[in-house]
TORKOL-4160 file (C-alpha; in steps of 0.2 Angstrom, whole numbers, padded with zeros to 4 digits, m for minus):
410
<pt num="1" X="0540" Y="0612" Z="0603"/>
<pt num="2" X="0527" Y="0626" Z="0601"/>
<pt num="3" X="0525" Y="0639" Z="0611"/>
<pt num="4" X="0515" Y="0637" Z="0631"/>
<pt num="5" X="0508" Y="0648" Z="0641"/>
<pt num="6" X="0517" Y="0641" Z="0656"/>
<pt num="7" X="0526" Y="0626" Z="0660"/>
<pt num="8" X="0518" Y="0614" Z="0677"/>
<pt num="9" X="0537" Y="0605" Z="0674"/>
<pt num="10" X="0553" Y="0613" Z="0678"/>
<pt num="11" X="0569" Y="0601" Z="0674"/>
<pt num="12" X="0586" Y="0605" Z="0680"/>
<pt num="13" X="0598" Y="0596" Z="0673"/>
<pt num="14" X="0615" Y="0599" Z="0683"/>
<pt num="15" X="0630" Y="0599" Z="0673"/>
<pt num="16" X="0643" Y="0610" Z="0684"/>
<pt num="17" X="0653" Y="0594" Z="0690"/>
<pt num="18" X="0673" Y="0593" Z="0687"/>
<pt num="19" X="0672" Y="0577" Z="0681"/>
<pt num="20" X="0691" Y="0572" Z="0686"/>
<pt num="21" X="0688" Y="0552" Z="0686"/>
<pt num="22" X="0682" Y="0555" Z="0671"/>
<pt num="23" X="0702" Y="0562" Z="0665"/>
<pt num="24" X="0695" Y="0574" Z="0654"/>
<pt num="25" X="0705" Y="0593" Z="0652"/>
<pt num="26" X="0685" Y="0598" Z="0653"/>
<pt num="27" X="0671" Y="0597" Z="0663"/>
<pt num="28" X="0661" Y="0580" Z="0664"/>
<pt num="29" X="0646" Y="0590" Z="0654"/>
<pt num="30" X="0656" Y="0596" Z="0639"/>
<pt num="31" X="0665" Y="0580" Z="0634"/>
<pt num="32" X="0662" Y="0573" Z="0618"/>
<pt num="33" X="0653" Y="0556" Z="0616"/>
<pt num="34" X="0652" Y="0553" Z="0595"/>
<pt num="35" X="0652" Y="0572" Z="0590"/>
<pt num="36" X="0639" Y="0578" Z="0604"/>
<pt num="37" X="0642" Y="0584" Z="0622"/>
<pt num="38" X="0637" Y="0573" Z="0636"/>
<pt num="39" X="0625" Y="0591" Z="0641"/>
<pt num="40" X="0618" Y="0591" Z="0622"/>
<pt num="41" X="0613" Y="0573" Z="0623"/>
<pt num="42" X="0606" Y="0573" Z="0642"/>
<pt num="43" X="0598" Y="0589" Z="0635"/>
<pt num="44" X="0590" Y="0580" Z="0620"/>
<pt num="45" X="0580" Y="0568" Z="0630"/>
<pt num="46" X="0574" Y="0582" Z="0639"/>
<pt num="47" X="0567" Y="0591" Z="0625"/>
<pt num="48" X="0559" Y="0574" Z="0618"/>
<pt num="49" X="0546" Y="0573" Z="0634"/>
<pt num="50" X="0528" Y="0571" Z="0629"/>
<pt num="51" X="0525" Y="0589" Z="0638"/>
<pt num="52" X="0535" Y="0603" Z="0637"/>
<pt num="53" X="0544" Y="0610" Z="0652"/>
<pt num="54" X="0557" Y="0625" Z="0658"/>
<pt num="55" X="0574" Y="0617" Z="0657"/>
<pt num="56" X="0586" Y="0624" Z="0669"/>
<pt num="57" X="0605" Y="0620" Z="0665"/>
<pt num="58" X="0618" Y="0621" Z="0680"/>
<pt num="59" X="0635" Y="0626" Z="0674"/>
<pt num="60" X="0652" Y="0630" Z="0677"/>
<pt num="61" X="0656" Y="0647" Z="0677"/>
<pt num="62" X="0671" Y="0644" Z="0664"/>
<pt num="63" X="0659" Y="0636" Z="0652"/>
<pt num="64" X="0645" Y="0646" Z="0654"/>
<pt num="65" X="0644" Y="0654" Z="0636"/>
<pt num="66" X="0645" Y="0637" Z="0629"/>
<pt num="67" X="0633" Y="0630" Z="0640"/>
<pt num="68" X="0620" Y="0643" Z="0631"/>
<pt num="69" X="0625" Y="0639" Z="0615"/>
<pt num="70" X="0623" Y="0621" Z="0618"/>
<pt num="71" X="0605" Y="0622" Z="0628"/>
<pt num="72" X="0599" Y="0636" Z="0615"/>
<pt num="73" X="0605" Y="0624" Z="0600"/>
<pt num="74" X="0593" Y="0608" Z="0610"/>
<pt num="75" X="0580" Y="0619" Z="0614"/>
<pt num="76" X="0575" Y="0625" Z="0596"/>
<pt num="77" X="0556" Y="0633" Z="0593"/>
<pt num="78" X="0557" Y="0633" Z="0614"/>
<pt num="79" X="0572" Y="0644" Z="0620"/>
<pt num="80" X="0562" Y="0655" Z="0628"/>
<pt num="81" X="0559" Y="0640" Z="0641"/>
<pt num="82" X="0578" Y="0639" Z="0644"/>
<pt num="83" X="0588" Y="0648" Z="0659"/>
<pt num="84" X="0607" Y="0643" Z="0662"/>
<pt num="85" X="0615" Y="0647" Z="0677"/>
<pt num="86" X="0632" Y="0647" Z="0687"/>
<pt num="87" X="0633" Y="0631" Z="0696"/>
<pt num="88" X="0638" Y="0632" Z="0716"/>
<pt num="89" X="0653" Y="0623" Z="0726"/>
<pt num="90" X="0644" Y="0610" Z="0731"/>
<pt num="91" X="0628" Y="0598" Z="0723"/>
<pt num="92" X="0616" Y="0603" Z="0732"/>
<pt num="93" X="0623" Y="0622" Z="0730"/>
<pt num="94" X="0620" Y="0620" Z="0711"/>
<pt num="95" X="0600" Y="0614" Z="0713"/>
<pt num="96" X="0596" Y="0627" Z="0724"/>
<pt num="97" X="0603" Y="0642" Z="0711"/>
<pt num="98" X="0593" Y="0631" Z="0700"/>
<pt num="99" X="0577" Y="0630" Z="0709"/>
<pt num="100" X="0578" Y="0650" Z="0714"/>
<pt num="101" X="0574" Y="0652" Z="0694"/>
<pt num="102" X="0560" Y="0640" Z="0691"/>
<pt num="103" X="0544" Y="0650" Z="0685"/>
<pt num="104" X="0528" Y="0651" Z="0694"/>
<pt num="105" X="0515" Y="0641" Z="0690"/>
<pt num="106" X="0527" Y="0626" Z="0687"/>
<pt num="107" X="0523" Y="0610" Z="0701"/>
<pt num="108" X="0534" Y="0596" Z="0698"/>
<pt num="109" X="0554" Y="0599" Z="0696"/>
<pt num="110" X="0565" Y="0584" Z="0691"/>
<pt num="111" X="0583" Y="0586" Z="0695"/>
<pt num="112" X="0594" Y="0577" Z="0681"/>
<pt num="113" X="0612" Y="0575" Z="0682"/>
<pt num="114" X="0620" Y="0579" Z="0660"/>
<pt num="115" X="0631" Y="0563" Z="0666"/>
<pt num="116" X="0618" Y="0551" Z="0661"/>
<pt num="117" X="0617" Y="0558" Z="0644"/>
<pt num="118" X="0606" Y="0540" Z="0637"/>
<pt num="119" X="0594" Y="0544" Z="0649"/>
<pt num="120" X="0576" Y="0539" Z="0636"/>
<pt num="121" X="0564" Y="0554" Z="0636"/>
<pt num="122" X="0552" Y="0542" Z="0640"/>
<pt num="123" X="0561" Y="0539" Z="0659"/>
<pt num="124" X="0556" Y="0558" Z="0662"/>
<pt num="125" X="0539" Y="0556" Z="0658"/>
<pt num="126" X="0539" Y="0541" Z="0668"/>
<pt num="127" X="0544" Y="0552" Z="0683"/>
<pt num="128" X="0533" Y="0567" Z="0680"/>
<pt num="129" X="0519" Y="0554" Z="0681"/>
<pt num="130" X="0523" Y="0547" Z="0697"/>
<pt num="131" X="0523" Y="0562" Z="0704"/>
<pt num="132" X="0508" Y="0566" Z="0701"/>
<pt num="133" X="0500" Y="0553" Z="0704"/>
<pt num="134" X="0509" Y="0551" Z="0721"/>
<pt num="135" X="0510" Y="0567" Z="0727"/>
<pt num="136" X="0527" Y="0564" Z="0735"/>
<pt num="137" X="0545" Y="0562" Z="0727"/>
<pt num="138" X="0547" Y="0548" Z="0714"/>
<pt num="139" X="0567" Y="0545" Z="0709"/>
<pt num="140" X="0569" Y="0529" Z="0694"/>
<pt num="141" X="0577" Y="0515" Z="0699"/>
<pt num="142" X="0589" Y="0497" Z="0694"/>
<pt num="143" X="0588" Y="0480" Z="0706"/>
<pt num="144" X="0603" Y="0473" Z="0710"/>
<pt num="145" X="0608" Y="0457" Z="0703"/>
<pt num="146" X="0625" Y="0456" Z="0709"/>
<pt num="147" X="0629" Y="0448" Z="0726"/>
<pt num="148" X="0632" Y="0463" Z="0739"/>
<pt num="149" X="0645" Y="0460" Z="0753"/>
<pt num="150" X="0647" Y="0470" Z="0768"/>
<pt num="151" X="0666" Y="0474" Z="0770"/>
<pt num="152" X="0674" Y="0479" Z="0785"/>
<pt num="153" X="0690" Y="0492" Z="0783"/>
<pt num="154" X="0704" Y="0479" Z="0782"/>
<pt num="155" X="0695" Y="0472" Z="0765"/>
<pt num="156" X="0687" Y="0455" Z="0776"/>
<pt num="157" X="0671" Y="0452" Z="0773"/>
<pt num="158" X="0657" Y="0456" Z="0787"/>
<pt num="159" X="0637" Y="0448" Z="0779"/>
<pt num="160" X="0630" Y="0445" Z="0766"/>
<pt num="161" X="0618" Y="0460" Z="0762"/>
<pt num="162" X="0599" Y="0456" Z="0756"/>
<pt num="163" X="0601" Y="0464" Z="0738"/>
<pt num="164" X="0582" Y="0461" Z="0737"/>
<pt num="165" X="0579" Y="0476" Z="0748"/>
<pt num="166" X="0590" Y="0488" Z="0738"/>
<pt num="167" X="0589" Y="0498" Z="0722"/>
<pt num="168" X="0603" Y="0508" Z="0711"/>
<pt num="169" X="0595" Y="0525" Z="0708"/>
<pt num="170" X="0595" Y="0536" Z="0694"/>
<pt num="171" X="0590" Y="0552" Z="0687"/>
<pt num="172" X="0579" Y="0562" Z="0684"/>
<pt num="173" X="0573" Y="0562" Z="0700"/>
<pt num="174" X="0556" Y="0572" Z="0703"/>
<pt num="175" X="0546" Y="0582" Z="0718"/>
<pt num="176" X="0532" Y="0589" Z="0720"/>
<pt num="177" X="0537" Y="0609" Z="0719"/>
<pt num="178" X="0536" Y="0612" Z="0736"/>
<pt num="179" X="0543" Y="0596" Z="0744"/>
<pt num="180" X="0560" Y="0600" Z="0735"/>
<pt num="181" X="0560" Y="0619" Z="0741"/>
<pt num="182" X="0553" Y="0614" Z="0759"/>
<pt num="183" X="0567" Y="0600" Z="0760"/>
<pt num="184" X="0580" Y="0611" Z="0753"/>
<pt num="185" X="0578" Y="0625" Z="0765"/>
<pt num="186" X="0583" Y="0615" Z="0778"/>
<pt num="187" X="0596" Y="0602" Z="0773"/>
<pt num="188" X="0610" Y="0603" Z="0785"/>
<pt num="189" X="0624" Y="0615" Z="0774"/>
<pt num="190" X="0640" Y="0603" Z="0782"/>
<pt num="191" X="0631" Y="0589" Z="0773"/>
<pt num="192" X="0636" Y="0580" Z="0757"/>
<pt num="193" X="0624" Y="0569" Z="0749"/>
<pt num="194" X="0625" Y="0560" Z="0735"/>
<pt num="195" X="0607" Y="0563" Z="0727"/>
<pt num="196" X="0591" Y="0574" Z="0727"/>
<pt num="197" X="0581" Y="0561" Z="0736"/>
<pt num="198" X="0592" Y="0558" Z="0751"/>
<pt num="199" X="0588" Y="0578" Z="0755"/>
<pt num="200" X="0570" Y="0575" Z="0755"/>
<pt num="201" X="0568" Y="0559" Z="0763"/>
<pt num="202" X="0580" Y="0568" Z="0779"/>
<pt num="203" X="0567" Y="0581" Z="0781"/>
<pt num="204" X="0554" Y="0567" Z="0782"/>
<pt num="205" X="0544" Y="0568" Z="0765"/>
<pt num="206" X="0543" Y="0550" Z="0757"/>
<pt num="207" X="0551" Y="0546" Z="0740"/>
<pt num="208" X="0546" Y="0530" Z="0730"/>
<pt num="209" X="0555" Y="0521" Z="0718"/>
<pt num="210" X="0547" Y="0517" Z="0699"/>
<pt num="211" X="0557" Y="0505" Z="0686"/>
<pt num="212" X="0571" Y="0516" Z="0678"/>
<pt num="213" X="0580" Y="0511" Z="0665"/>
<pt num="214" X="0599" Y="0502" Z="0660"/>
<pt num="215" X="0601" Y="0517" Z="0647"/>
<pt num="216" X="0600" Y="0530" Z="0660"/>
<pt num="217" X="0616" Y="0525" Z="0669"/>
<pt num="218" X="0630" Y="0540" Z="0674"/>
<pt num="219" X="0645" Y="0543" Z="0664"/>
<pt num="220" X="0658" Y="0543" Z="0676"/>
<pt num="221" X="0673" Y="0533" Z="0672"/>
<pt num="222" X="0683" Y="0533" Z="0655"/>
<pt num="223" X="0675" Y="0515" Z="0654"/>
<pt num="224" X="0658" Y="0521" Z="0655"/>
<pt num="225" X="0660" Y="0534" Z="0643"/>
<pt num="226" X="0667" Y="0519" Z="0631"/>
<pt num="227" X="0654" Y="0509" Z="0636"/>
<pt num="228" X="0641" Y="0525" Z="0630"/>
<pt num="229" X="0649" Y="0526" Z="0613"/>
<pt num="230" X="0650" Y="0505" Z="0610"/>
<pt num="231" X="0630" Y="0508" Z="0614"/>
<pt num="232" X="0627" Y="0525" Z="0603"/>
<pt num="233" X="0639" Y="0514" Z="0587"/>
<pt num="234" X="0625" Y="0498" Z="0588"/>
<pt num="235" X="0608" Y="0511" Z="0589"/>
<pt num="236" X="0617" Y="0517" Z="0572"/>
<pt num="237" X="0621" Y="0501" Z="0563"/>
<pt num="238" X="0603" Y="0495" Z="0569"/>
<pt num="239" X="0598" Y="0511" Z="0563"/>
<pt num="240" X="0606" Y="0508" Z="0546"/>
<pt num="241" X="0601" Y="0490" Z="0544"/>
<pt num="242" X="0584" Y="0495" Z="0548"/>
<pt num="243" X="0582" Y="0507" Z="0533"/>
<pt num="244" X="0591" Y="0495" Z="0520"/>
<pt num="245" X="0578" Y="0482" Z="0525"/>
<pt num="246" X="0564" Y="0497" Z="0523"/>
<pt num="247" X="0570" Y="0499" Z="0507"/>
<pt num="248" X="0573" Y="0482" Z="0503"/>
<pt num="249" X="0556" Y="0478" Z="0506"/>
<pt num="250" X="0549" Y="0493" Z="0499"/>
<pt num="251" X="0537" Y="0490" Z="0479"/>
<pt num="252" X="0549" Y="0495" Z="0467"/>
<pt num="253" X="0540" Y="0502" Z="0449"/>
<pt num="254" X="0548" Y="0498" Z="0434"/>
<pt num="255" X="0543" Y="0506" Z="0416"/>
<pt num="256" X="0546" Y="0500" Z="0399"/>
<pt num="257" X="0545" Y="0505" Z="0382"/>
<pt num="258" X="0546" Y="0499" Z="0367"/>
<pt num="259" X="0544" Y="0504" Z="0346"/>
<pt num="260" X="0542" Y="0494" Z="0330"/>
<pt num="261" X="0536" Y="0499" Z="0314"/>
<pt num="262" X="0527" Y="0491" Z="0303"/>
<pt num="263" X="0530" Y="0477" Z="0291"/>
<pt num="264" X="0517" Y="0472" Z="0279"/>
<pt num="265" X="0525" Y="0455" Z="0276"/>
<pt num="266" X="0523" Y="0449" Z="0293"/>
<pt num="267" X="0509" Y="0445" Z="0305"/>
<pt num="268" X="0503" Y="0454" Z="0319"/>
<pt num="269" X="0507" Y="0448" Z="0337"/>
<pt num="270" X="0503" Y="0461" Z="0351"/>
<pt num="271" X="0501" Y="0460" Z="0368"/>
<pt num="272" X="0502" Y="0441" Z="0366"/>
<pt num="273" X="0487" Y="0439" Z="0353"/>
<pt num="274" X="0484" Y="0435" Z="0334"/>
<pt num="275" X="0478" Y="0448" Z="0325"/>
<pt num="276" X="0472" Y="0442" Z="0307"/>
<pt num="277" X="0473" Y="0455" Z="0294"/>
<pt num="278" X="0481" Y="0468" Z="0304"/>
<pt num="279" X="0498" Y="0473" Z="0299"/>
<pt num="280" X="0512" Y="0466" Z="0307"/>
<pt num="281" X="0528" Y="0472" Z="0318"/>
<pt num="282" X="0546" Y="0472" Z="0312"/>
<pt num="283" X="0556" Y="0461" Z="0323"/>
<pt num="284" X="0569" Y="0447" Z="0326"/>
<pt num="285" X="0556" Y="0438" Z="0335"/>
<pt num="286" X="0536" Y="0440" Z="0332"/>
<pt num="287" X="0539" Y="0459" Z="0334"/>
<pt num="288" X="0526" Y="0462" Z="0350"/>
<pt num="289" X="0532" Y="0479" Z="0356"/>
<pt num="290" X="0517" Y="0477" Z="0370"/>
<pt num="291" X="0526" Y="0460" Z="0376"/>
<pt num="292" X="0544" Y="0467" Z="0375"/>
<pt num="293" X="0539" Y="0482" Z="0384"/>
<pt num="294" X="0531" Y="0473" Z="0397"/>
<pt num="295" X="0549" Y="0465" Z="0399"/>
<pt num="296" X="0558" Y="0481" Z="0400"/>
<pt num="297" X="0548" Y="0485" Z="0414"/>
<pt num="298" X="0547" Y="0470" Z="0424"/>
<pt num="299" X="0565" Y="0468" Z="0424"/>
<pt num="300" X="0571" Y="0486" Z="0427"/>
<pt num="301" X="0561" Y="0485" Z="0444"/>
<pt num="302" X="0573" Y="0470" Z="0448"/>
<pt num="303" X="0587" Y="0478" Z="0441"/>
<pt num="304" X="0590" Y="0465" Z="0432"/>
<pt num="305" X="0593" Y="0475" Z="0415"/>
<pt num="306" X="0585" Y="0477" Z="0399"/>
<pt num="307" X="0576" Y="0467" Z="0384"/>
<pt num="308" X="0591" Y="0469" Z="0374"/>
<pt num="309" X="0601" Y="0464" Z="0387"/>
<pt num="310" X="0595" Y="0448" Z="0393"/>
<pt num="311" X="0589" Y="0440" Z="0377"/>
<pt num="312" X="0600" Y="0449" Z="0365"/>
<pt num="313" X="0595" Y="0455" Z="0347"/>
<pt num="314" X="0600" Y="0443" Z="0335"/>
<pt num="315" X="0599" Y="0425" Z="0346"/>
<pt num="316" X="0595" Y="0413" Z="0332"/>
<pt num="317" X="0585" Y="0404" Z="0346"/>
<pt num="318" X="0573" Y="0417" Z="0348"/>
<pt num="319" X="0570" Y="0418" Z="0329"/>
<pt num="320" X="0551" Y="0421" Z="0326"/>
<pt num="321" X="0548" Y="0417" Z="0344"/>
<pt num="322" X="0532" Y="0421" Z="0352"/>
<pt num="323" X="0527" Y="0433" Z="0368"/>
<pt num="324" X="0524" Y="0418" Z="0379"/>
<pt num="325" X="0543" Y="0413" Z="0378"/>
<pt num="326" X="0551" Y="0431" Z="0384"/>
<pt num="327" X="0538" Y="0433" Z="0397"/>
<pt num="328" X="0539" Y="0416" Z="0406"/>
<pt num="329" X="0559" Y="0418" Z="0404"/>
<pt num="330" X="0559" Y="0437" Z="0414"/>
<pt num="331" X="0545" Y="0428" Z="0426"/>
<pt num="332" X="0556" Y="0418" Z="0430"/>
<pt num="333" X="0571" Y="0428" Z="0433"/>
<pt num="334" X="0561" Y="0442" Z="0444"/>
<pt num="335" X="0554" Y="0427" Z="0455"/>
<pt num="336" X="0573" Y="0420" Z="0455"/>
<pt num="337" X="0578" Y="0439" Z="0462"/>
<pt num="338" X="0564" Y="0438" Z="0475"/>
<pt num="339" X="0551" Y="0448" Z="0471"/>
<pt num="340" X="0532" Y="0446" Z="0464"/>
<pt num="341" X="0523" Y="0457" Z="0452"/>
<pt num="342" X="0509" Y="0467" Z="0461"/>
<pt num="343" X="0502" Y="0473" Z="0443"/>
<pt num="344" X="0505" Y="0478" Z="0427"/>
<pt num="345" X="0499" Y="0491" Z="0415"/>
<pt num="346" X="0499" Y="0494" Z="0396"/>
<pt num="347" X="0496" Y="0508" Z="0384"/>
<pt num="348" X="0498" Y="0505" Z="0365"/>
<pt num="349" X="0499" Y="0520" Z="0355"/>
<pt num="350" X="0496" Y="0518" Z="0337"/>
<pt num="351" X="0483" Y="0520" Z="0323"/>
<pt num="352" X="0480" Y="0502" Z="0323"/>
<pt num="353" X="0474" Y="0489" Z="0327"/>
<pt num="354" X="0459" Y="0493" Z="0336"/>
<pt num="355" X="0460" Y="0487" Z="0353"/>
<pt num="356" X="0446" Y="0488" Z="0363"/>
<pt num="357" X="0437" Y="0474" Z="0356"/>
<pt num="358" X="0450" Y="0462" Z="0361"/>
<pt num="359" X="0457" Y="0471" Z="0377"/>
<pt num="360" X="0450" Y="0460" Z="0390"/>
<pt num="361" X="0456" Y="0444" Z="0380"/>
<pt num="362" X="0473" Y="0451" Z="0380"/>
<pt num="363" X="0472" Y="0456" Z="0398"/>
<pt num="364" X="0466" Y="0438" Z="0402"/>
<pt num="365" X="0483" Y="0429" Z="0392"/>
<pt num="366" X="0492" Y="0441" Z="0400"/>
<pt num="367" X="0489" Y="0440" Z="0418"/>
<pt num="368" X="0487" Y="0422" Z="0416"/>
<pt num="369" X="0505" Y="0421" Z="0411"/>
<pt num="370" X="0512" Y="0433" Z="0424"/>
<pt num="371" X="0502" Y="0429" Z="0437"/>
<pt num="372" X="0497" Y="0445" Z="0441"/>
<pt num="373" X="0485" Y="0459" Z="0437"/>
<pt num="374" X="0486" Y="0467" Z="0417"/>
<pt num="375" X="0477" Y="0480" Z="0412"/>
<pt num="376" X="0478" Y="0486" Z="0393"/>
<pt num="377" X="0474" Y="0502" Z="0387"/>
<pt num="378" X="0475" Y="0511" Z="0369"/>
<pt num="379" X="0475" Y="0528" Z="0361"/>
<pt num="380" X="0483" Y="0538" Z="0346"/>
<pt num="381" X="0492" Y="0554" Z="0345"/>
<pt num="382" X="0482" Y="0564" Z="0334"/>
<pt num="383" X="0491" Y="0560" Z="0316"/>
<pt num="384" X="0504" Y="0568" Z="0325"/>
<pt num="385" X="0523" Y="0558" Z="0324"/>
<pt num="386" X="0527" Y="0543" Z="0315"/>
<pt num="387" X="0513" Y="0533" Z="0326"/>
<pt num="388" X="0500" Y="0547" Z="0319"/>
<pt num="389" X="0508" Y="0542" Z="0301"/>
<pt num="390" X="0505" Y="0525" Z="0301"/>
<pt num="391" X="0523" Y="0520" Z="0301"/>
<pt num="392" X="0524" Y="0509" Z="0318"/>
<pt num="393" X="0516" Y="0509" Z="0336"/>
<pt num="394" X="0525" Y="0511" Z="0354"/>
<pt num="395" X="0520" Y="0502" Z="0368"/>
<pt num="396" X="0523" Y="0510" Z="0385"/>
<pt num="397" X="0522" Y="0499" Z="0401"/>
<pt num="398" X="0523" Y="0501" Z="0419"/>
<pt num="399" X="0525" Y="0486" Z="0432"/>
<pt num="400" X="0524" Y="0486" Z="0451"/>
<pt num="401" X="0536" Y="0475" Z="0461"/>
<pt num="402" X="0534" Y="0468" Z="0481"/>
<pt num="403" X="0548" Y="0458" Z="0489"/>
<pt num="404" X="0543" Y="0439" Z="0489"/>
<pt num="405" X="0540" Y="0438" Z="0509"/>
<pt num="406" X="0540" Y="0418" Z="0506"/>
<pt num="407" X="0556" Y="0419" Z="0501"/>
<pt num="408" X="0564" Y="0433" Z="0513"/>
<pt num="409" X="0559" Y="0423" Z="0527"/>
<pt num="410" X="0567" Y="0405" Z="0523"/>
């Protein structure tokens, strides 16, 4: 986050609890949970709200130091928005040292508990947003769906209890500035509720409920905390497959290249054309560099190898054979591997022949034959290298590759 002037939201996010059902040797905020704290992670939703706001940790005093370095480390460009404080004896003790730092000019405060370290920074906009547009005390929350029994003290079961009328709560829980000071001044001290809202509803201000969400849930148990990492392994394996099938469905480029020199005994083929009185290429087959490099390139985009290495050098069957032969045979194996040339481009570098006159004939055979766009292009190199000597020509070509979608989705 950049820099503000001044905050309107204030988050305390309470991470003073002993956390002894948990079983951990520390407190509930500074257990690991896949190489992160449970504080670090709470505090990572926190700092991915749409606006930015003072962040306020509660802490134990024995993990103080480490409660800077972790808030300091999440906060980033906006430390200076960041105040950690010495948690009290009780919950309610903890938010009020939390609320005597809160900055002027900040108007809504959400009280967050580091337990529900999955919380989605988009539940905390959620709440800021209620508040506002309420004007009361907003707290996010889960209908029930299992069956709720009353129970009476020797385990027998007294009703049946309407679950329709009930809710799960989470946090963050937010209240106009105000309300939670008002409420808070005069909670009775010998009281021990479980949650923000229960203080402010018993000094008569109104809190609604708002959907929450099945990510926010409080790390409480060593089941719970299993249950966390089981969730955080999956986000990383969807994670994973998603970027394999970005790049599996991202164009691949291939290039090719490919040099022959001349040989005055043989006729010219290049780029799939005749060429009558032109010198010819050297070659096993009809020697048409532009052809072959096409090849190169279309089936290093599929990494399906080389030229050399698919049709071989001295195949008796490929003896003399024309263009059409190798480019129909790597069509075919780049369709087989599930792609589909986007377009192709070649540029023949060489003395001779001239060829512009025949450039859009070539382009035409060839893009016939692949399906695709072919564009040709020529130049020479100045009399420079054995191209400039009149010795051969080289043929450079560059292909485009797209996944076959038809194919992906069978």
């Amino acid at each position: 986050m950049t820099e503000y002037a001044t905050p309107a939201v204030a988050v305390i996010v309470v991470a003073a609890g002993s956390g002894s059902r948990l079983g951990a040797a520390e407190p509930k905020a500074f257990v690991q949970l896949r190489g992160r704290t449970l504080l670090e992670r709470a505090l990572g939703s926190v700092f991915g709200m749409v606006e930015p706001a003072q962040v306020i940790v509660v802490a134990p005093d024995s993990h103080l130091s480490e409660a800077r370095a972790i808030a300091a480390s999440a906060a980033g460009a906006a430390v200076g928005y960041v105040d950690v404080v010495v948690g009290g004896a009780t919950r309610a003790d903890s938010v009020n040292r939390g609320l005597a730092v809160v900055r002027p000019g900040v108007e809504t405060v959400l009280v967050h508990d580091a337990a529900r370290a999955l919380t989605p920074s988009a539940l905390c906009d959620a709440v800021v947003a209620a508040v506002r547009s309420t004007g009361h005390g907003v707290v996010p929350g889960l209908a029930l769906v299992d069956t709720i029994k009353h129970v009476g003290e020797d385990g027998t079961i007294l009703a049946t209890v309407d679950r329709s009328a009930l809710s799960a709560v989470q946090t963050p829980q937010g209240f106009p500035r105000g309300v939670l000071l008002a409420a808070m001044s005069v909670a009775d001290p010998a009281g021990t509720p479980t949650d923000d809202a229960e203080i402010v509803a018993a000094a008569g201000h109104p809190v609604g409920v708002i959907p929450g969400d099945p990510l926010a849930f409080k790390i409480t148990t060593p089941w719970d905390l299993r249950r966390a990492k089981a969730l955080l392994a999956e986000r990383v394996e969807a994670s994973a497959i998603s970027a394999t099938d970005a790049a599996a469905a991202s164009p691949r480029i291939g290039s090719g290249l490919d040099v022959h020199g001349y040989d005055d005994s043989a006729p010219l083929w290049l780029a799939g054309l005749h060429w009558p009185g032109e010198r010819g290429l050297s070659g096993h087959s009809d020697g048409d560099a532009a052809v072959h490099a096409i090849c190169d390139a279309l089936l290093s985009a599929a990494g399906l190898g080389d030229v050399g290495g698919v049709f071989g050098v001295a195949d008796p069957r490929l003896e003399g054979a024309h263009g059409e032969v190798f480019l129909r045979e790597t069509l075919r194996r780049v369709t087989a591997a599930g792609f589909r040339i986007g377009n192709v481009t070649v540029q023949i570098v060489g003395n001779q022949p001239k060829v512009g006159p025949r450039r859009l004939e070539a382009e035409a055979y060839l893009g016939a034959i692949l399906a695709a766009p072919v564009s040709v292009s020529a130049t020479t190199t100045d009399r420079l290298g054995f191209t400039g000597r009149g010795e051969g020509l080289s043929v450079i070509a560059t292909c485009l590759l797209e996944r076959n979608r038809e194919r992906r989705t069978r």
